[in-house]
Every structure is written in C-alpha cells, then in structure tokens.
C-alpha positions in Angstrom: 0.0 0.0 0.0 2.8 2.5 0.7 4.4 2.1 -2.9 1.1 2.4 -4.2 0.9 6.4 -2.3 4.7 7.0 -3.2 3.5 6.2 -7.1 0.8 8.6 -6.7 2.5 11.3 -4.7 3.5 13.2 -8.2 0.3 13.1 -9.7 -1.5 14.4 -6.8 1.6 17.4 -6.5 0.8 18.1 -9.9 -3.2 18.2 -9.4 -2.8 20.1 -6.1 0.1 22.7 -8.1 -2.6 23.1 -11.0 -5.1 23.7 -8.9 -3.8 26.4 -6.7 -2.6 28.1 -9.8 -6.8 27.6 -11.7 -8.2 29.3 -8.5 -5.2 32.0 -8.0 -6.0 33.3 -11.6 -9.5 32.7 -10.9 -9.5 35.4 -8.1 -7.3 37.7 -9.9 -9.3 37.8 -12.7 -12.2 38.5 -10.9 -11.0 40.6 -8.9 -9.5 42.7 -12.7 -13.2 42.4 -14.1 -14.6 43.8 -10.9 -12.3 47.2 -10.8 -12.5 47.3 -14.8 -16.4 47.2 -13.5 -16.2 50.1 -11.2 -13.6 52.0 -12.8 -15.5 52.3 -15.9 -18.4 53.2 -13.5 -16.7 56.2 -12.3 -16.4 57.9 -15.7 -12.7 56.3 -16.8 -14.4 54.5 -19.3 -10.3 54.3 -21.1 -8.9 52.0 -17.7 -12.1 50.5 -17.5 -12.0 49.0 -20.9 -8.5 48.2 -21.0 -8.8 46.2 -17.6 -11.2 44.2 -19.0 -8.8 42.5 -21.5 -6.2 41.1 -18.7 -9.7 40.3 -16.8 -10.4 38.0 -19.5 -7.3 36.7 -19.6 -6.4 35.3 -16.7 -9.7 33.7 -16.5 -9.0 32.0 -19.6 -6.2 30.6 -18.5 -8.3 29.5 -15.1 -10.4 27.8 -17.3 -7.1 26.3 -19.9 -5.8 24.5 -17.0 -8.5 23.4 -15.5 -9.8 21.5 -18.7 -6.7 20.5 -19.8 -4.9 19.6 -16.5 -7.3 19.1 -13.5 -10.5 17.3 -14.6 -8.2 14.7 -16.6 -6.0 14.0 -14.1 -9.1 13.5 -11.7 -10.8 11.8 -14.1 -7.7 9.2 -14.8 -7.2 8.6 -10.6 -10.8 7.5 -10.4 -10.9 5.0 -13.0 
C-alpha cells in the first residue's frame, strides 16, 4: 500500500500545483473584471476597458488548466 501512495504522490503534486494556480487566476481575474467594472463606472471608461482585456485573460487561463490539466488528471485517478 505504501508504494502504491509514493506512485501517486507526483500526480497528486501536480493536481494540487494546477489547482492552486486555476483558482489564484480565478481570483485575480475576478477581482481585474470587478475594478475594470467600477472604474469604468466612475467615468474612466479608457482603464475600465482596458482592464477588462487582462480580466479575461487570466480567467482563460483559469479555465485552460483546469480543462486541460485538473478534470483529466481526476478523471484518470478514479478510474
């Protein structure tokens, strides 16, 4: 059983890494949209629009890895 949970122990670094990362862009780009949101709001429509863009971005790349890396990787330990 213990060689079994040393085989694992880099998959589940990976997942844990990967995951960490998906919600760390997660909050920032929510956390972009929202000031684009208020910025824009209070008349600097120019910041406010050009927030938006790395907004976007970073939740993109929330979304990248956790299609590509997270639901995979879940998916393969439970099979």
């Amino acid at each position: 059983m213990r060689f079994h949970t040393l085989e694992l122990l880099p998959e589940l670094l990976e997942l844990l890494l990967s995951g960490l990362v998906a919600m760390a862009l997660s909050v920032a780009g929510v956390y972009l949209e929202h000031f684009a949101f208020v910025t824009a709001q209070g008349g600097d429509t120019t910041l406010g629009l050009w927030a938006i863009i790395p907004g976007i971005v970073c939740l993109g790349f929330a979304y990248a890895i956790t299609t590509d890396k997270i639901v995979p990787t879940l998916a393969e330990m439970r099979a």
